[in-house]
KEKE-3310 file (N, C-alpha, C; in steps of 0.2 Angstrom, whole numbers, plus 5000, padded with zeros to 4 digits):
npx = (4996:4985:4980:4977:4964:4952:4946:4952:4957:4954:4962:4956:4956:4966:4976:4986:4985:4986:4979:4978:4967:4970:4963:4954:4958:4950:4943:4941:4928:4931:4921:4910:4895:4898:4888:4884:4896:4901:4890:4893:4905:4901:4893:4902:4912:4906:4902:4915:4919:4911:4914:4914:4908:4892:4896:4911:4912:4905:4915:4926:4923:4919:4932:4940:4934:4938:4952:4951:4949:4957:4969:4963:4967:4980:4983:4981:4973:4971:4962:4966:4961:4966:4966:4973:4977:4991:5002:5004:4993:4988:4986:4987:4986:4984:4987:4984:4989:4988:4998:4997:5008:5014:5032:5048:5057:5065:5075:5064:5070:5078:5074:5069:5082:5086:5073:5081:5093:5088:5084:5087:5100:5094:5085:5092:5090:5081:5080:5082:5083:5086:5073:5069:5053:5038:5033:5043:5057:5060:5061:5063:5059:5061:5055:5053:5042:5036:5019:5007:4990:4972:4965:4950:4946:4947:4939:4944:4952:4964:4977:4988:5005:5011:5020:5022:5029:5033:5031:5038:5037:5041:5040:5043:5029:5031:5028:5021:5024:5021:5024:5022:5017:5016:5011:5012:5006:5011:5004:5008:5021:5026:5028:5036:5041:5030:5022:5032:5031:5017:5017:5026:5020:5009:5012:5020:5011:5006:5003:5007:5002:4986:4981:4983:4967:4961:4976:4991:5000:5014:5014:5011:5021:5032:5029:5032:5045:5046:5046:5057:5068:5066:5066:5080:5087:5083:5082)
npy = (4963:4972:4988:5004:5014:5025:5034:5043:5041:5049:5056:5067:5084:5091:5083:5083:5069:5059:5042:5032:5016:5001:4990:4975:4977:4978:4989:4993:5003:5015:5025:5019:5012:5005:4994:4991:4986:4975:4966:4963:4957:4945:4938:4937:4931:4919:4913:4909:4902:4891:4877:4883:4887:4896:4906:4907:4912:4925:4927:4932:4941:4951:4952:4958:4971:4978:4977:4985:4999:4999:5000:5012:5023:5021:5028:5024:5026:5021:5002:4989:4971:4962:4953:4945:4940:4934:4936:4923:4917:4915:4917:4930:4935:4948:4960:4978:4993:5008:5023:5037:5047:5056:5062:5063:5082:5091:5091:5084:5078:5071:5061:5047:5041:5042:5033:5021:5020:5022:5009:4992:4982:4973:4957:4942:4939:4951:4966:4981:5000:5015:5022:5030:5037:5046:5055:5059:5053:5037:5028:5009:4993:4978:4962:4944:4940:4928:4923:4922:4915:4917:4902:4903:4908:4899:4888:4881:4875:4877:4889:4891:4893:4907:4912:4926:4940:4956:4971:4989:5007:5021:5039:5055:5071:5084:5097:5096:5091:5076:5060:5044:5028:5016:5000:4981:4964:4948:4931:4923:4917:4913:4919:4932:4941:4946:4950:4963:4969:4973:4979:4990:4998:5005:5011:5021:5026:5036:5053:5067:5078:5085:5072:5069:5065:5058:5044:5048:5051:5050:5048:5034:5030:5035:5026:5013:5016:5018:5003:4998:5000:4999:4983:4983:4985:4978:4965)
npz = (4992:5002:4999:5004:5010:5004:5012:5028:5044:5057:5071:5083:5087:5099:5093:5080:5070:5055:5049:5037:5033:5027:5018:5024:5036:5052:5062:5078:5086:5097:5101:5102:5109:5127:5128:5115:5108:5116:5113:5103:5102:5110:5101:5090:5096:5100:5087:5081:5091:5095:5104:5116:5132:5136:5148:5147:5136:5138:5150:5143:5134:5141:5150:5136:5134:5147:5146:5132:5138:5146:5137:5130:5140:5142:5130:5120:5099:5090:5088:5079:5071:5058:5043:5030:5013:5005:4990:4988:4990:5002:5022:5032:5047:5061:5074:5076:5083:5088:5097:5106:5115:5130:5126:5131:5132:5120:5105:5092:5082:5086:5094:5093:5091:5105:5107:5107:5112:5126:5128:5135:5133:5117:5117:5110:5095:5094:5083:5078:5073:5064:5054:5040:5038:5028:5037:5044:5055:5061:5076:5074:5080:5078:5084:5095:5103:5119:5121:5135:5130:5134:5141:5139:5129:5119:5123:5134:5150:5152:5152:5136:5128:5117:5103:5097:5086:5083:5077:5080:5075:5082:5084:5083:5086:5077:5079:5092:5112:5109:5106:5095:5093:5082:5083:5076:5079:5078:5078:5065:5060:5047:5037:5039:5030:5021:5032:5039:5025:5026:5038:5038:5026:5029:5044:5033:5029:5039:5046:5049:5044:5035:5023:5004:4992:4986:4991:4985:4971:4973:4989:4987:4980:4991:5000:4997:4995:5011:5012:5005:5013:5024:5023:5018:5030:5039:5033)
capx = (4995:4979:4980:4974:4957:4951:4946:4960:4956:4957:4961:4953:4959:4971:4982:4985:4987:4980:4981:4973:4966:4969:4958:4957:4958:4945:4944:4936:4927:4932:4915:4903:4893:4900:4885:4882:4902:4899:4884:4896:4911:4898:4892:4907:4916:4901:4902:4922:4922:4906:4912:4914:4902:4889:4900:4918:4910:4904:4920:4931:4919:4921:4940:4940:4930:4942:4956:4948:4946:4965:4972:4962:4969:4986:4985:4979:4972:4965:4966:4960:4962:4967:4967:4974:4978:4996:5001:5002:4983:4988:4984:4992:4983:4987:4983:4988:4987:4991:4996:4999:5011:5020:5038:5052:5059:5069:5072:5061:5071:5082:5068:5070:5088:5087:5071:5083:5099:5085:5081:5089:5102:5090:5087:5094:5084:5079:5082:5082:5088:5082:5071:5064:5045:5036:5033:5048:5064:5056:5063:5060:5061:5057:5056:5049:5040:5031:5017:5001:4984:4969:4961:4942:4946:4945:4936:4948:4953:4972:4982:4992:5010:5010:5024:5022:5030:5029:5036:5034:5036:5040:5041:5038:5025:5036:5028:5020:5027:5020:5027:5016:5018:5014:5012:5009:5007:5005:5006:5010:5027:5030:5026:5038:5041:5023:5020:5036:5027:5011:5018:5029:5015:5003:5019:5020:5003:5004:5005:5005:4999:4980:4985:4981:4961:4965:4984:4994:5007:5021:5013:5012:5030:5036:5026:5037:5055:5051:5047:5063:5071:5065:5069:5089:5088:5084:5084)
capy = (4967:4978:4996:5010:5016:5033:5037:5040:5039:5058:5059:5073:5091:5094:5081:5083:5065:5056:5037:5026:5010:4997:4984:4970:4979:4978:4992:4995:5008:5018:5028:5014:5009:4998:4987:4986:4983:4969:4963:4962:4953:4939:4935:4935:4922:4912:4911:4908:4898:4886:4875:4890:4888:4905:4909:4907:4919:4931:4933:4932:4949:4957:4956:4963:4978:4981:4977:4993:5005:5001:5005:5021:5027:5023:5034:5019:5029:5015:4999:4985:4966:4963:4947:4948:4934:4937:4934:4914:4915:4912:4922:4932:4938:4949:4964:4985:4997:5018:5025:5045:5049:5063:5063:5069:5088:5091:5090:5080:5074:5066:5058:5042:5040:5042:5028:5015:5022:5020:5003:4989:4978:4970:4951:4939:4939:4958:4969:4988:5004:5021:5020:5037:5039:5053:5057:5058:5047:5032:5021:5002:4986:4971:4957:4940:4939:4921:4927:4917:4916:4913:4895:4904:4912:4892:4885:4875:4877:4879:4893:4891:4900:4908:4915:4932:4943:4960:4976:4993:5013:5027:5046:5062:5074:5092:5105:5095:5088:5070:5054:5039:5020:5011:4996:4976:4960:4942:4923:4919:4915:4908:4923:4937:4945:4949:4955:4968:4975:4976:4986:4997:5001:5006:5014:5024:5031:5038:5057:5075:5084:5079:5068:5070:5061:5049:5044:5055:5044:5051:5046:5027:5028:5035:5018:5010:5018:5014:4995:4994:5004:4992:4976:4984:4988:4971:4960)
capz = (4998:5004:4997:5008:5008:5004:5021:5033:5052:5061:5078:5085:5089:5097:5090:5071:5069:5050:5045:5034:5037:5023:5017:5028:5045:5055:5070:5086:5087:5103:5102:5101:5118:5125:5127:5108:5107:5120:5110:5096:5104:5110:5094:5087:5100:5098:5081:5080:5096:5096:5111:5122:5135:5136:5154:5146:5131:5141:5154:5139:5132:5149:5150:5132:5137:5152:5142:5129:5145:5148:5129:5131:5146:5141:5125:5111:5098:5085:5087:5073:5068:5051:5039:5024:5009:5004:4987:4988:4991:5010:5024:5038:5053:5068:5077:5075:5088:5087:5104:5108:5122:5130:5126:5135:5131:5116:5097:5091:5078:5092:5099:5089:5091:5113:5110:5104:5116:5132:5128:5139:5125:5115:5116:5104:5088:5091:5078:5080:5068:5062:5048:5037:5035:5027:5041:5050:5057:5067:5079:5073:5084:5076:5089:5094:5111:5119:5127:5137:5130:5141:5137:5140:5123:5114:5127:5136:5155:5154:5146:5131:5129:5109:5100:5093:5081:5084:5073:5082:5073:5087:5080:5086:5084:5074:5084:5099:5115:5111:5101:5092:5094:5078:5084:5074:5081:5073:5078:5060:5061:5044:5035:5042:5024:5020:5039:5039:5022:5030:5043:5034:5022:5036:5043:5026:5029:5047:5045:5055:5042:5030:5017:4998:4994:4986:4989:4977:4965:4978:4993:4986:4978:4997:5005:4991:4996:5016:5012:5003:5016:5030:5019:5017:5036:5043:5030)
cpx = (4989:4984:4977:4968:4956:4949:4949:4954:4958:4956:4958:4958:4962:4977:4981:4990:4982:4985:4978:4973:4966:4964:4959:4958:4951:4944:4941:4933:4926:4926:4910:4902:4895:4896:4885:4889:4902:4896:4889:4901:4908:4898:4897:4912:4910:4901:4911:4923:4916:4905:4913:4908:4901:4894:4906:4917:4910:4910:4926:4930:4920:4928:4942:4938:4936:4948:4956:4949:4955:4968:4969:4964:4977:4987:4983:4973:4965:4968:4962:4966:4964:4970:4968:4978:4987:4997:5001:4997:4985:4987:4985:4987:4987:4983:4987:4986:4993:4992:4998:5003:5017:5028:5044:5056:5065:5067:5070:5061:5075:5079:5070:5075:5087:5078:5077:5090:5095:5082:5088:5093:5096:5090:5089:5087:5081:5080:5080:5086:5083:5080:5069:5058:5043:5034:5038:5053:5061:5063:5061:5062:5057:5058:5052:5048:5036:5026:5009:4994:4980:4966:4954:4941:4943:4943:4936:4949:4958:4973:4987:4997:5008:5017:5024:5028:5030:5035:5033:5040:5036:5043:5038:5034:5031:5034:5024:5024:5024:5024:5021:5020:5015:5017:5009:5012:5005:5009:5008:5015:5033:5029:5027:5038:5033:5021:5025:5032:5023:5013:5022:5024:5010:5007:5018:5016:5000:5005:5003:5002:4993:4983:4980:4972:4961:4970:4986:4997:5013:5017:5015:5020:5034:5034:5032:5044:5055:5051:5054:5069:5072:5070:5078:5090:5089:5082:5080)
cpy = (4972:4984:5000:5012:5024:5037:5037:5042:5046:5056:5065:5077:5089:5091:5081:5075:5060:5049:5034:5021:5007:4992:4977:4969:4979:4982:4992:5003:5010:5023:5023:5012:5005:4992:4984:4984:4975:4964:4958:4954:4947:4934:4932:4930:4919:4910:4906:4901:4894:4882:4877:4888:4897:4908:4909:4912:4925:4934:4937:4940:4953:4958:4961:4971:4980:4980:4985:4998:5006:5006:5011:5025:5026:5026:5029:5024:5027:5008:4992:4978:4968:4955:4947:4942:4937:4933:4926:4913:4913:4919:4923:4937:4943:4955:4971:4989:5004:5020:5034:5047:5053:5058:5068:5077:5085:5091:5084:5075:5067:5060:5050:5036:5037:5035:5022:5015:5021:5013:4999:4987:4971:4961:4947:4940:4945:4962:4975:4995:5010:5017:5030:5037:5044:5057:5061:5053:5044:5028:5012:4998:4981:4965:4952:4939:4930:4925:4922:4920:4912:4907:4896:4905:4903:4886:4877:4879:4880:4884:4890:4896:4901:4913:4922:4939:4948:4964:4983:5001:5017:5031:5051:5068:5080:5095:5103:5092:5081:5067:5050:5035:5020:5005:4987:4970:4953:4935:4921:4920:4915:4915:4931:4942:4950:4954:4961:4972:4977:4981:4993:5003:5006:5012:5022:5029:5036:5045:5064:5079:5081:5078:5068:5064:5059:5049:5046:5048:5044:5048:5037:5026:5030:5028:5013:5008:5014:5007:4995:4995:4999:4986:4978:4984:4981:4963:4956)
cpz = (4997:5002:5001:5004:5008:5009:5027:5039:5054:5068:5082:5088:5095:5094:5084:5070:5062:5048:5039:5034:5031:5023:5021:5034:5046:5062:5072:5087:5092:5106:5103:5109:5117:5126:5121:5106:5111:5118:5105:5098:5105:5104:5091:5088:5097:5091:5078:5085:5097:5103:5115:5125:5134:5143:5151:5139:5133:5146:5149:5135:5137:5149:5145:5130:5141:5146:5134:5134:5145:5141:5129:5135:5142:5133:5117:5107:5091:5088:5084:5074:5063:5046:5033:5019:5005:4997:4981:4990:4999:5015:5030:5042:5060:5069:5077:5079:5086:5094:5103:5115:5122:5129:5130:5131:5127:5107:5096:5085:5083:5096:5095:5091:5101:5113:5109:5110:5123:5133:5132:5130:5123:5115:5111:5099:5089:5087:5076:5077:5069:5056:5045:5034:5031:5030:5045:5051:5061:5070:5078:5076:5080:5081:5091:5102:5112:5126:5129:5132:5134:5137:5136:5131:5119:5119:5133:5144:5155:5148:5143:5131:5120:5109:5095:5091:5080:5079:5076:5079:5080:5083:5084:5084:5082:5079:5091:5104:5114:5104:5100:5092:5089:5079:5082:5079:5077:5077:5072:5060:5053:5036:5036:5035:5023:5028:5040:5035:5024:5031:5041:5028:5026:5039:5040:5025:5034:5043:5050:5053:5036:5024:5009:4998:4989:4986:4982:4975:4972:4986:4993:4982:4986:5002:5004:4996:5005:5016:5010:5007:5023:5027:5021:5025:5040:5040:5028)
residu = (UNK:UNK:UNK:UNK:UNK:UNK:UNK:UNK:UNK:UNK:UNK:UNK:UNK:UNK:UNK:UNK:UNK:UNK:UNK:UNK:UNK:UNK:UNK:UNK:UNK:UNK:UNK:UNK:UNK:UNK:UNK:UNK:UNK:UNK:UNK:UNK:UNK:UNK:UNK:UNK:UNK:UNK:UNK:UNK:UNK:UNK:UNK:UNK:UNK:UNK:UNK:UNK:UNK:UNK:UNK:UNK:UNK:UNK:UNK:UNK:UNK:UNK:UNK:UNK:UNK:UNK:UNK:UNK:UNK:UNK:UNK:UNK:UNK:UNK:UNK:UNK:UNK:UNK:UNK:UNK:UNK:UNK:UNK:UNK:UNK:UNK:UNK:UNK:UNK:UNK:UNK:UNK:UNK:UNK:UNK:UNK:UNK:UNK:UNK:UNK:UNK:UNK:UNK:UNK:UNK:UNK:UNK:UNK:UNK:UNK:UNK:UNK:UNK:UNK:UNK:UNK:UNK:UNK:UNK:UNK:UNK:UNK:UNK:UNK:UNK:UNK:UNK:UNK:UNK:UNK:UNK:UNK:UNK:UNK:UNK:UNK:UNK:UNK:UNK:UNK:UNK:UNK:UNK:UNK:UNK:UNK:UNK:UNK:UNK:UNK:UNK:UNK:UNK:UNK:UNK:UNK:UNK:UNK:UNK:UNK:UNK:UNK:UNK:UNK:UNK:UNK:UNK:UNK:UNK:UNK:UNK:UNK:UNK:UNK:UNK:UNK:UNK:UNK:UNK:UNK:UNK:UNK:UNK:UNK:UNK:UNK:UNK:UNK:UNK:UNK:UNK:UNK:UNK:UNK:UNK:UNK:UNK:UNK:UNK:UNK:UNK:UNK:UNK:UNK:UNK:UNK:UNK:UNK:UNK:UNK:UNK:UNK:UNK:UNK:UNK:UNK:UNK:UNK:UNK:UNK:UNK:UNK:UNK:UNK:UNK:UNK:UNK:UNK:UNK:UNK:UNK:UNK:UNK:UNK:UNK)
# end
């Protein structure tokens, strides 16, 4: 599994929010114009999706841009691809996103507990508990959603239904009024073990307060404890 890189991700003043971004993610940079971001996205479908017509490229670049405008407004604070070769030489893809949002008044150890207590009863095959980060006590769902993709994307007319895998981290800020969404997502299916570590790893490395330069021993030994922590949690 990817190791964290020496360069964590800062949030900006006023929220004291630090992660780092493992080998193998790919972020969006929320500062970049967004023409040369736009520029980017083309390319990129075109390359990935060859019998994309140039109009099925370009709306599919447009929605993605508006689709960014939305996750900023709603408090997304990184959010990256990430490809990663798992130790059978095979390879697990998906998508991870950080949000910032107010939370309601109180202790903000309790915060965790009242997200999983304001959830409706989870559907079958959800699977939901506390966990302990370095950071703090999180809320974790792990759950499988079926959700449409548009067919512009692989240059087909109809939409496709797809199956996804999601594993989502809430905690709250100590001394401010807001909470964090760490949130992953994957089509790979067959490939859940590898994808919980991911995410708990990633997870592991959220923090409130700046983090050792290069990870200390104990930071990578508490990565450690909440994989094994997750693992006993949901099996």
């Amino acid at each position: 599994m990817a190791t964290p890189t020496e360069h964590p991700a800062i949030v900006p003043e006023p929220i004291p929010l630090w992660f780092r971004v493992p080998e193998g993610f790919q972020p969006i940079d929320f500062e970049q114009p967004p023409e040369e971001r736009f520029d980017q996205v083309v390319a990129n479908l075109s390359e990935l999706h060859p019998s994309a017509t140039p109009e099925q490229v370009a709306v599919t670049a447009l929605s993605f841009e508006a689709s960014l405008a939305k996750l900023a407004d709603d408090g997304v604070v990184h959010f990256s691809s990430f490809l990663l070769r798992t130790d059978d030489d095979e390879l697990v893809s998906g998508v991870c996103q950080i949000a910032v949002m107010q939370r309601p008044p109180g202790d903000p150890h309790l915060y965790p507990l009242s997200v999983l207590e304001s959830n409706e009863p989870p559907p079958k095959g959800t699977h939901q508990g506390l966990v302990e980060l370095p950071a703090g006590v999180a809320a974790v769902i792990v759950a499988g959603h079926e959700m449409s993709v548009p067919g512009m994307l692989f240059g087909i007319e109809e939409d496709t239904l797809s199956q996804v895998r999601t594993v989502t981290f809430q905690l709250a800020f100590p001394h401010t009024p807001e909470a964090v969404s760490i949130s992953f997502a994957t089509e790979d299916l067959e490939h859940g073990d590898e994808f919980l570590e991911l995410a708990t790893v990633f997870a592991g490395g959220v923090s409130f307060t700046a983090p050792a330069e290069p990870p200390s021993e104990e930071e990578l030994q508490a990565a450690q404890e909440v994989h094994n922590d997750i693992s006993r949690t949901f099996g």
